[in-house]
C-alpha positions in Angstrom: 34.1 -27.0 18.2 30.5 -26.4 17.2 28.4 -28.5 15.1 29.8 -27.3 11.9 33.1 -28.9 12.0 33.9 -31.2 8.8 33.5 -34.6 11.6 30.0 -33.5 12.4 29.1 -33.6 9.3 30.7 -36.8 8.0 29.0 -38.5 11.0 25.5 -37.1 10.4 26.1 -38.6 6.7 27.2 -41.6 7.4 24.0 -41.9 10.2 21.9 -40.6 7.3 23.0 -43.3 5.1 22.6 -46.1 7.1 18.7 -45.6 8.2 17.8 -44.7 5.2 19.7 -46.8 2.6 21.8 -45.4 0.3 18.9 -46.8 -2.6 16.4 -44.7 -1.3 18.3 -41.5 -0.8 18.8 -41.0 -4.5 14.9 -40.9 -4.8 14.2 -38.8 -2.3 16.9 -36.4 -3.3 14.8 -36.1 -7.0 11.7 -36.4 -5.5 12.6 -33.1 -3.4 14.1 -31.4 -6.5 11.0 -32.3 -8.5 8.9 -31.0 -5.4 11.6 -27.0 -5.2 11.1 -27.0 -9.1 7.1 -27.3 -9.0 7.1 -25.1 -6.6 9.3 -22.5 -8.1 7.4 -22.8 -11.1 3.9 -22.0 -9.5 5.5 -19.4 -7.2 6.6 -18.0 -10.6 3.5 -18.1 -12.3 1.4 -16.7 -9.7 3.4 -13.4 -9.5 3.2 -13.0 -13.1 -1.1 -13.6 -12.9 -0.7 -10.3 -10.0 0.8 -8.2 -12.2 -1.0 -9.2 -15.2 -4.0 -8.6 -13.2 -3.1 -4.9 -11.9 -1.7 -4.2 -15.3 -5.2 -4.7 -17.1 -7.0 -3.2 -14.4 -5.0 -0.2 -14.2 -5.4 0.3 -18.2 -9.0 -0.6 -18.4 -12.1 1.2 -17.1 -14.5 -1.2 -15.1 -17.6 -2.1 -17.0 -20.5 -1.2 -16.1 -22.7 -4.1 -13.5 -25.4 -5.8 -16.6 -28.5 -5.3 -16.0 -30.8 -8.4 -15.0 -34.6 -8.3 -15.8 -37.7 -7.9 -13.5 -38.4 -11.1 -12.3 -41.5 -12.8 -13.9 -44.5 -13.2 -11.7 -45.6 -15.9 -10.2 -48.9 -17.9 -11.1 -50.7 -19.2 -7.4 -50.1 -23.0 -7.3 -53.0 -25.0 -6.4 -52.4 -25.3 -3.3 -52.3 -21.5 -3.2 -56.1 -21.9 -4.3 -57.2 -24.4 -1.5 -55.6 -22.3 1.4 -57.4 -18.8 0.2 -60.4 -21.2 -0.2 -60.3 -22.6 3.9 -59.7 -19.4 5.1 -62.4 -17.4 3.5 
């Protein structure tokens, strides 16, 4: 007699129904289904970006890093001026 036994279950239903409503158990039954297929569906999609992403970095060499410019120099500021000015 354990708490799979076809009564059990008929009286967990029947609780279910009656604090939910039987109107709003439709809706959340979709809304749950709409929630497991979005999910699926992303689950899904991000294995297929991991082996996309091994795939092409497996076949292709990595490029080389691009090489950035010397930075300008900077022109003193006047207030660069003033403070060589007091301390001299």
């Amino acid at each position: 007699m354990g708490f799979t036994s076809p009564w059990h279950w008929a009286i967990v239903a029947v609780v279910v129904i009656i604090l939910f409503g039987s109107k709003k158990l439709p809706d959340a039954a979709r809304g749950l289904g709409r929630s497991l297929r979005i999910f699926k569906s992303e689950v899904k999609e991000m294995q297929n970006d991991g082996k996309s992403d091994t795939d092409t970095t497996t076949a292709q060499q990595p490029a080389a890093p691009a090489q950035l410019p010397p930075p300008a120099p900077v022109a003193p500021t006047n207030v660069d001026a003033q403070h060589d000015a007091k301390s001299a």
